[in-house]
C-alpha positions as CSV (number, residue, x, y, z in Angstrom):
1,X,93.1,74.8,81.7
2,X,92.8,78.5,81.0
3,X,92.1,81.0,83.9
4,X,90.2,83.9,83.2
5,X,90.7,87.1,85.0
6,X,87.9,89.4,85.5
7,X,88.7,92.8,83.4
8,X,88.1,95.1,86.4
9,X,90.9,93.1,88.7
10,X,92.9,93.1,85.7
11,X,94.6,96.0,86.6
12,X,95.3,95.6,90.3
13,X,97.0,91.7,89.8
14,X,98.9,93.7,86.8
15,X,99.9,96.0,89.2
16,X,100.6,94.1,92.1
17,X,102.8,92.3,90.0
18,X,104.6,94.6,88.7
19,X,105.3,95.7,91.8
20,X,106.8,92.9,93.8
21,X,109.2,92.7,91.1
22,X,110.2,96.1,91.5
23,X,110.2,95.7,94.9
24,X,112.5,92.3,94.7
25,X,115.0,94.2,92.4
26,X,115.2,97.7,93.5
27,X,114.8,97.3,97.1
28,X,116.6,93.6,97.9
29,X,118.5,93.0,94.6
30,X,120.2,95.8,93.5
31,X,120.9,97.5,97.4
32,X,122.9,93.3,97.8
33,X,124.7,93.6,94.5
34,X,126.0,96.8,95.5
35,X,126.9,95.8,99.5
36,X,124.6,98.4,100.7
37,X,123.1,98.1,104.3
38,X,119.6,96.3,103.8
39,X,117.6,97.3,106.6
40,X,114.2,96.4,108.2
41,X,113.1,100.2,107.6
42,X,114.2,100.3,104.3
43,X,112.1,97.4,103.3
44,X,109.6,98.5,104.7
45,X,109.7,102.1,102.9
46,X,111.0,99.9,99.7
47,X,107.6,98.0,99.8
48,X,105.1,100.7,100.5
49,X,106.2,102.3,97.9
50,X,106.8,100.1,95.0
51,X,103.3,98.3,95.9
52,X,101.9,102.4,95.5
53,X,103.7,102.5,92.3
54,X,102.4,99.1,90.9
55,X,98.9,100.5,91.2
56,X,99.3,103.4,89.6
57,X,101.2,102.0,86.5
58,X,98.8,99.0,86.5
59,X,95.7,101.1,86.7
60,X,96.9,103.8,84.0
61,X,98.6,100.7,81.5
62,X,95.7,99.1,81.8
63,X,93.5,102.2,81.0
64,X,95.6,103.1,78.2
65,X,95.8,99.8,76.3
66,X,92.2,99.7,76.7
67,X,91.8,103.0,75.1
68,X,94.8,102.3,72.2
69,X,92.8,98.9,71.6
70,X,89.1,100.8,71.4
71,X,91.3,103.3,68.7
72,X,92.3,100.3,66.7
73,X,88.5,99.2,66.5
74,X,87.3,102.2,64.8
């Protein structure tokens, strides 16, 4: 079974994605690996702003591959 995935959400589950992963490896990951101090604050913080950051690359990867793909057509 095959899910489609409306092309104006595409960006924000790309996005979102990309973003809890971040978020996983940069802020609970990588602070463990190295024995820093993980905090409730800095989770917090950590979240906020890879979440932020997964819009913004999902929104502008989407828009560009769009845009590279319409270049191809022509």
């Amino acid at each position: 079974m095959s899910i489609k995935i409306n092309a104006s959400y595409r960006w924000l589950l790309e996005g979102l994605f990309w973003g809890v992963f971040m978020f996983l490896s940069m802020g609970v990951i990588y602070p463990w690996i190295t024995d820093e101090v993980i905090t409730q604050a800095g989770l917090i913080k950590s979240f906020i702003f890879w979440m932020g950051a997964g819009l913004i690359y999902g929104y502008f990867f989407v828009r560009w591959m769009r845009r590279r793909k319409d270049g191809k057509n022509r």
